[in-house]
MMTF fields as JSON, N, C-alpha, C and O atoms, coordinates in Angstrom:
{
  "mmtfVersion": "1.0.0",
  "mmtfProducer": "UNKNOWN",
  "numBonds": 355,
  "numAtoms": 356,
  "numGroups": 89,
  "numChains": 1,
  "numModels": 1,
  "chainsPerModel": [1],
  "groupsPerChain": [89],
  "chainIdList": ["A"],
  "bondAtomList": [4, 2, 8, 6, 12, 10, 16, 14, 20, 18, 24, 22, 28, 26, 32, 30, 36, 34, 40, 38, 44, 42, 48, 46, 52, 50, 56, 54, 60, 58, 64, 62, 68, 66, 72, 70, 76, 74, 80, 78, 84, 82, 88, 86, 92, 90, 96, 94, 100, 98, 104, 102, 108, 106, 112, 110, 116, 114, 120, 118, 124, 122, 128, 126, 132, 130, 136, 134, 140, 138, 144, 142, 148, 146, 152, 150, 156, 154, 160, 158, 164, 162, 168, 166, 172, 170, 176, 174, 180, 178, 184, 182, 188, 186, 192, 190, 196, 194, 200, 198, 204, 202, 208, 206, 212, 210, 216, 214, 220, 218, 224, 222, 228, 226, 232, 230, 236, 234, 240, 238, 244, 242, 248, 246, 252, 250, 256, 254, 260, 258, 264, 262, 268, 266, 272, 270, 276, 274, 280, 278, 284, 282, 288, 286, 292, 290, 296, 294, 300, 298, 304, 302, 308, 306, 312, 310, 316, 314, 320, 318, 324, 322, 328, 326, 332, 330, 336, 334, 340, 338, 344, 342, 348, 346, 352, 350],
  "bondOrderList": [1, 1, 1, 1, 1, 1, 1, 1, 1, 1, 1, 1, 1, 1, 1, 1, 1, 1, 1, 1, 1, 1, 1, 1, 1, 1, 1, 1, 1, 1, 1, 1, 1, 1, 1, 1, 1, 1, 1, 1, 1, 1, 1, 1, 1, 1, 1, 1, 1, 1, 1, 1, 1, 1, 1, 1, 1, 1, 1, 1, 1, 1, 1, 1, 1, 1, 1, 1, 1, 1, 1, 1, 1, 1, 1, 1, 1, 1, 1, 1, 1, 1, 1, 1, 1, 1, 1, 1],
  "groupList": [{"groupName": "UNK", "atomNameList": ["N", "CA", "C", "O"], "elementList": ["N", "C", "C", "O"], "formalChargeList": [0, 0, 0, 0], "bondAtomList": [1, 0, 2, 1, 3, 2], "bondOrderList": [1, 1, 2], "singleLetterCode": "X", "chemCompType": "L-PEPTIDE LINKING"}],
  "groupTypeList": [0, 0, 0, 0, 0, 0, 0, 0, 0, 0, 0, 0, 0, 0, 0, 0, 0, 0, 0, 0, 0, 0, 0, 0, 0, 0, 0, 0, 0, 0, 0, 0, 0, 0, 0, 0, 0, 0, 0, 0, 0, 0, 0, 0, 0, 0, 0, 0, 0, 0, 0, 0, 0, 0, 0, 0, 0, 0, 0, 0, 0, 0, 0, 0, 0, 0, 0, 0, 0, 0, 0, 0, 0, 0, 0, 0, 0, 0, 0, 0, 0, 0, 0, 0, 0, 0, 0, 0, 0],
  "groupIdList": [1, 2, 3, 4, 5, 6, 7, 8, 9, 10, 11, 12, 13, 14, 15, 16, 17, 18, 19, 20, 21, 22, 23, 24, 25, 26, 27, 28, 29, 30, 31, 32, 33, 34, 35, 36, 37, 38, 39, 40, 41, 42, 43, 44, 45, 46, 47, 48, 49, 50, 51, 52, 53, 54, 55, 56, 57, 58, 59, 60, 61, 62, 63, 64, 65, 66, 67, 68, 69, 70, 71, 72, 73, 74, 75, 76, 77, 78, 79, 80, 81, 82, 83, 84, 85, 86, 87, 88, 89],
  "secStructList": [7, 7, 2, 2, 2, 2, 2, 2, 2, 2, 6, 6, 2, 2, 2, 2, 2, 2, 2, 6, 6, 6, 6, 6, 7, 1, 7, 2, 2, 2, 2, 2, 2, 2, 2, 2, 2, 2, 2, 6, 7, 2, 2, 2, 2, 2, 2, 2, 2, 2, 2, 2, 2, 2, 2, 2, 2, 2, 2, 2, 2, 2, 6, 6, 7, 7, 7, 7, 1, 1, 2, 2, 2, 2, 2, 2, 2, 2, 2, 2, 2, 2, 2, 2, 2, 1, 6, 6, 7],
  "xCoordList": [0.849, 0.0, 0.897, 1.847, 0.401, 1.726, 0.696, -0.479, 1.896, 1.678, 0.12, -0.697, 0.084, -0.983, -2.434, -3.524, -2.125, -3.612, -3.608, -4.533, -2.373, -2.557, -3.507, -4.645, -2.984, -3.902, -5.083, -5.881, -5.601, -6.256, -7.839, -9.009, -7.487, -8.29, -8.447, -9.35, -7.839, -8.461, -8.181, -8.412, -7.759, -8.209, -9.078, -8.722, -9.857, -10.612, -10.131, -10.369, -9.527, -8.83, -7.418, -6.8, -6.854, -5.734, -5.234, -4.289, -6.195, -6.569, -6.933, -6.326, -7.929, -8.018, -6.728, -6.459, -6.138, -5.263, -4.009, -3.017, -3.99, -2.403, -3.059, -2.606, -4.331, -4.694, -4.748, -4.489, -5.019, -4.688, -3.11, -2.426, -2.787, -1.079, -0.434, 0.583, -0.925, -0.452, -1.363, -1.383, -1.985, -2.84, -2.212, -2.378, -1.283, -0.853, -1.491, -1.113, -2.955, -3.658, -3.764, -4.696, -2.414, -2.532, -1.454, -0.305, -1.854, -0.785, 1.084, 1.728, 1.267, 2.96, 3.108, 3.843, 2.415, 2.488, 1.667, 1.958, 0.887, -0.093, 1.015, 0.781, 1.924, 2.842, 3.882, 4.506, 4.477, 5.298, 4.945, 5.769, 3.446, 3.168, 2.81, 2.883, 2.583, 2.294, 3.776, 4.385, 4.305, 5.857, 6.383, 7.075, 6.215, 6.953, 5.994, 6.457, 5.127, 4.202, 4.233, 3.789, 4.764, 5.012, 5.92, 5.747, 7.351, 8.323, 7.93, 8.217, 7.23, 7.176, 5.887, 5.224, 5.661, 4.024, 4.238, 3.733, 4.878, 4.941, 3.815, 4.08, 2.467, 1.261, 0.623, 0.057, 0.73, 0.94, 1.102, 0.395, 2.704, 3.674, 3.117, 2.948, 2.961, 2.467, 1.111, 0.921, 0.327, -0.724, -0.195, -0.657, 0.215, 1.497, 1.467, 0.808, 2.664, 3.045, 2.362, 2.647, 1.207, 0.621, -0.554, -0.784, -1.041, -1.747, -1.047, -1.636, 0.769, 1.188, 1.455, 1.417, 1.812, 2.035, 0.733, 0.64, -0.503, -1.924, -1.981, -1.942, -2.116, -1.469, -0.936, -1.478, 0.406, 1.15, 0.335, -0.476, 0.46, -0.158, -1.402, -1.353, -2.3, -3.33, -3.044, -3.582, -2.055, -1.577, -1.315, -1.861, -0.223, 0.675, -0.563, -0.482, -1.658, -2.651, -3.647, -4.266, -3.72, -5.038, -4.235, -4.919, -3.05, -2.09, -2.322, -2.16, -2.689, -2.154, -3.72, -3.849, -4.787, -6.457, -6.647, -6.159, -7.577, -7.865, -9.173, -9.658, -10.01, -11.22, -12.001, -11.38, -13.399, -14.069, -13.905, -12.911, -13.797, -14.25, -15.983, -16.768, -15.975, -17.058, -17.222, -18.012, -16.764, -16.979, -16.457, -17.243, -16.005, -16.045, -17.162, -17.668, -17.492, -18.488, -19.769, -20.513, -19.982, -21.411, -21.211, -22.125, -19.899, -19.675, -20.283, -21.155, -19.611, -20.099, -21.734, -22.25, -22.295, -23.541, -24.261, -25.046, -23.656, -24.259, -24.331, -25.369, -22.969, -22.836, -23.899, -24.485, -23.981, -25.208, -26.541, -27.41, -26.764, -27.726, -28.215, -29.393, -27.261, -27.171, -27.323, -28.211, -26.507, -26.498, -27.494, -27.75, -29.004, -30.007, -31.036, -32.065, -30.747, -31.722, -31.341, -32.312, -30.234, -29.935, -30.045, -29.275, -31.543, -30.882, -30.037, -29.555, -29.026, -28.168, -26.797, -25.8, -26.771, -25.806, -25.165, -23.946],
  "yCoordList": [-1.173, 0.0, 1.239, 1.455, 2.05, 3.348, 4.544, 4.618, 5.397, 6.398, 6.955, 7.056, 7.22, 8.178, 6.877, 7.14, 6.16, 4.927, 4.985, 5.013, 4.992, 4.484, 5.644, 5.569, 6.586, 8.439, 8.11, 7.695, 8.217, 8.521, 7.197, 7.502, 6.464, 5.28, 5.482, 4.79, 6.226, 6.419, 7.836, 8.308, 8.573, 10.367, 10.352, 9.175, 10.446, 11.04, 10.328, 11.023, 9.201, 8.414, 9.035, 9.283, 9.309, 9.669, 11.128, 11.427, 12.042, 13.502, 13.354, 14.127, 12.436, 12.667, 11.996, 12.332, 11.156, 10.512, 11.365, 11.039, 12.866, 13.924, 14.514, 14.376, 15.359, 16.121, 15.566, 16.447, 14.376, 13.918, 13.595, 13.639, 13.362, 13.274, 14.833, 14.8, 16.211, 16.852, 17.905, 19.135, 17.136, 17.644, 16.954, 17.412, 15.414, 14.919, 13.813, 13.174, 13.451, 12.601, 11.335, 10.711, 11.173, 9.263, 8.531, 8.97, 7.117, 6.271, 6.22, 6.66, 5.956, 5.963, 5.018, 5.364, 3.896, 2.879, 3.679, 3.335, 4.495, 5.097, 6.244, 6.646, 6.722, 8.196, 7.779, 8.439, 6.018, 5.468, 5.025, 5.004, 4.274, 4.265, 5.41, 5.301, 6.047, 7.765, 8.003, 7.902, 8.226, 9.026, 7.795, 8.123, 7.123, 5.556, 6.097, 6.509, 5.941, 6.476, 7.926, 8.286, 8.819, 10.219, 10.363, 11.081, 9.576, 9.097, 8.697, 9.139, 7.771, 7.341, 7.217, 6.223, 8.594, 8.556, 10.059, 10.931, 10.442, 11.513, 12.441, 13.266, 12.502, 12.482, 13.061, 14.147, 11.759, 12.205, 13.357, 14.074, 13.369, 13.942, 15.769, 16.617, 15.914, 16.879, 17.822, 19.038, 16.725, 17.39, 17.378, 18.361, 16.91, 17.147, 18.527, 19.439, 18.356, 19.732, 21.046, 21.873, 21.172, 21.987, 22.487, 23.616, 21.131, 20.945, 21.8, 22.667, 21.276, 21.885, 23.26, 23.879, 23.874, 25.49, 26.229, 27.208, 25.239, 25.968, 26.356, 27.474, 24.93, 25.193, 26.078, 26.687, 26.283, 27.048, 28.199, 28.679, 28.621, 30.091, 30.39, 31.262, 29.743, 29.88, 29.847, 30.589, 28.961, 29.628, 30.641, 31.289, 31.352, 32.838, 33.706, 34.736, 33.587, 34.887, 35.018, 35.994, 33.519, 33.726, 33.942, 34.385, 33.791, 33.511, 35.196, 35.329, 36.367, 37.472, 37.793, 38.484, 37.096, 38.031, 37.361, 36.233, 37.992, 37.516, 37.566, 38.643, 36.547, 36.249, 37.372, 37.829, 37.838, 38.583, 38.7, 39.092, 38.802, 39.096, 37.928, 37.936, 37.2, 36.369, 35.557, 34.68, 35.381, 34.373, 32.95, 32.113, 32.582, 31.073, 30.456, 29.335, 31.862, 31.063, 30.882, 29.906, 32.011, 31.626, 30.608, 29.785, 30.317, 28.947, 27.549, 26.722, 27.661, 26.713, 26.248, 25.13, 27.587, 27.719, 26.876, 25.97, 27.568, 26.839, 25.599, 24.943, 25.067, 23.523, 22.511, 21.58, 23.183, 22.679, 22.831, 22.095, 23.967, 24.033, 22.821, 22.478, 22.326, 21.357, 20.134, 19.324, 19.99, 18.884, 18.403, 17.301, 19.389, 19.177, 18.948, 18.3, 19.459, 19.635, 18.657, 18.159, 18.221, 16.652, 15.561, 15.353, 14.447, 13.092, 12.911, 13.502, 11.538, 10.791, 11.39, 10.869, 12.83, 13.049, 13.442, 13.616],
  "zCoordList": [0.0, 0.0, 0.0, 0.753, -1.03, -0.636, 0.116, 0.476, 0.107, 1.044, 1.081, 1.996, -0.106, -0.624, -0.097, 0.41, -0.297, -0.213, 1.375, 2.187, 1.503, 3.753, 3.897, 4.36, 3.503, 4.055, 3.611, 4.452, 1.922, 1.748, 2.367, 2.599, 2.408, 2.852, 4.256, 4.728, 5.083, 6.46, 6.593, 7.707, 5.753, 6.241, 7.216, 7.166, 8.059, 8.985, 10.099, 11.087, 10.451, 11.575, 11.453, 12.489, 10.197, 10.875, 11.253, 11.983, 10.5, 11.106, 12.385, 13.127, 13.081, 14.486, 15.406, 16.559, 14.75, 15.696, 15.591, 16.243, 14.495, 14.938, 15.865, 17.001, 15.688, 16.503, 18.169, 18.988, 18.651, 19.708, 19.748, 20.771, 18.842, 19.011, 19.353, 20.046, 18.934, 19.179, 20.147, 20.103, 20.891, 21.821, 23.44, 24.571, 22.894, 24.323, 24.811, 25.793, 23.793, 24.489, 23.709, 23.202, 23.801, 23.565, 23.978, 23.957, 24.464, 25.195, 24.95, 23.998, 25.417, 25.102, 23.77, 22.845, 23.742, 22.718, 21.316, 20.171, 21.52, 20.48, 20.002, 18.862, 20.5, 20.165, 19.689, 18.857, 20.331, 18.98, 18.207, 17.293, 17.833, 16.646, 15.706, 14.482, 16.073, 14.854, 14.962, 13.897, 15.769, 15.237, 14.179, 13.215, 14.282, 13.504, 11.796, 10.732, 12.062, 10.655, 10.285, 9.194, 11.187, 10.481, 9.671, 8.687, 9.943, 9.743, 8.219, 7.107, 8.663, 6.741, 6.096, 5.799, 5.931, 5.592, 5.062, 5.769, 3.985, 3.74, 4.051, 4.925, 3.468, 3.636, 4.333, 4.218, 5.763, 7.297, 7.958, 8.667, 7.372, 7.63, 7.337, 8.214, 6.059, 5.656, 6.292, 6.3, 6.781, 7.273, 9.277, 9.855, 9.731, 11.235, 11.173, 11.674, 10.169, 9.949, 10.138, 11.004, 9.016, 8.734, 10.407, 10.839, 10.946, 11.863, 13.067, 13.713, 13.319, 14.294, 14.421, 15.484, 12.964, 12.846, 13.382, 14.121, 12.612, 13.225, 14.424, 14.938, 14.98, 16.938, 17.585, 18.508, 17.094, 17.614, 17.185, 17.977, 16.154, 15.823, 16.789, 17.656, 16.601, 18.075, 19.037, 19.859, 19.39, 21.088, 21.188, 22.082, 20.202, 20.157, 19.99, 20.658, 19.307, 19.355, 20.215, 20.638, 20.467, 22.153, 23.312, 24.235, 23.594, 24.915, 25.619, 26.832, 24.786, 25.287, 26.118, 27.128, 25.387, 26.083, 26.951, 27.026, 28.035, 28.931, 28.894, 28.547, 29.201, 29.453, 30.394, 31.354, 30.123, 30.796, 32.068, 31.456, 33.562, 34.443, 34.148, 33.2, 35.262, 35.344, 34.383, 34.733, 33.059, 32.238, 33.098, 32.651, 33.596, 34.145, 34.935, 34.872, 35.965, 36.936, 35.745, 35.84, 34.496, 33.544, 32.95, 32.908, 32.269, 31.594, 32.689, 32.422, 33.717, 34.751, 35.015, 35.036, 35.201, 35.526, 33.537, 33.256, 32.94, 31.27, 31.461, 31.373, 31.805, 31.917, 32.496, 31.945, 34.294, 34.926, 34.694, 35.162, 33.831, 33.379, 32.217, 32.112, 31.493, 30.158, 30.847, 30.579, 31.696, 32.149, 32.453, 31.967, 33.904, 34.377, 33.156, 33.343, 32.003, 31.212, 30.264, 29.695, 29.91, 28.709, 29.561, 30.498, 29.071, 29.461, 29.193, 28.227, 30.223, 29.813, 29.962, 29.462, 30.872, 31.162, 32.28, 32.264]
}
């Protein structure tokens, strides 16, 4: 199978599995298998890339604002509110 078929045959699994790769949230055994396939997955590799500059760039432009005064305790209050009001959660 080459490069282009590994991607293109699971594009949407392996878009979610950088974004958790470069979010931190996957097993030690799950971060050597993607680094092992970034490695040789040009593809991959390409969209990593592109994914991690995004990242970064959003950290560097949200890092400086600061959230309203009271926006946490309303977010909170939203939550419990969703919660009381969605079955099943």
């Amino acid at each position: 199978m080459s490069d282009e078929e590994c991607c293109e045959s699971v594009r949407t699994e392996s878009l979610m599995r950088i974004y958790h790769y470069l979010d931190g949230e996957l097993t030690t055994t799950e971060i050597r298998e993607i680094s092992v396939h970034l490695e040789q997955c040009p593809s991959c590799h390409d969209e990593y890339e592109i994914e991690a500059l995004l990242k970064e760039l959003v950290r560097r432009s949200c890092s400086h604002d600061r959230a309203p005064m009271g926006l946490r305790e309303k977010i909170r209050q939203r939550i419990a509110l969703e919660q009381n009001t969605m079955p099943g959660i």
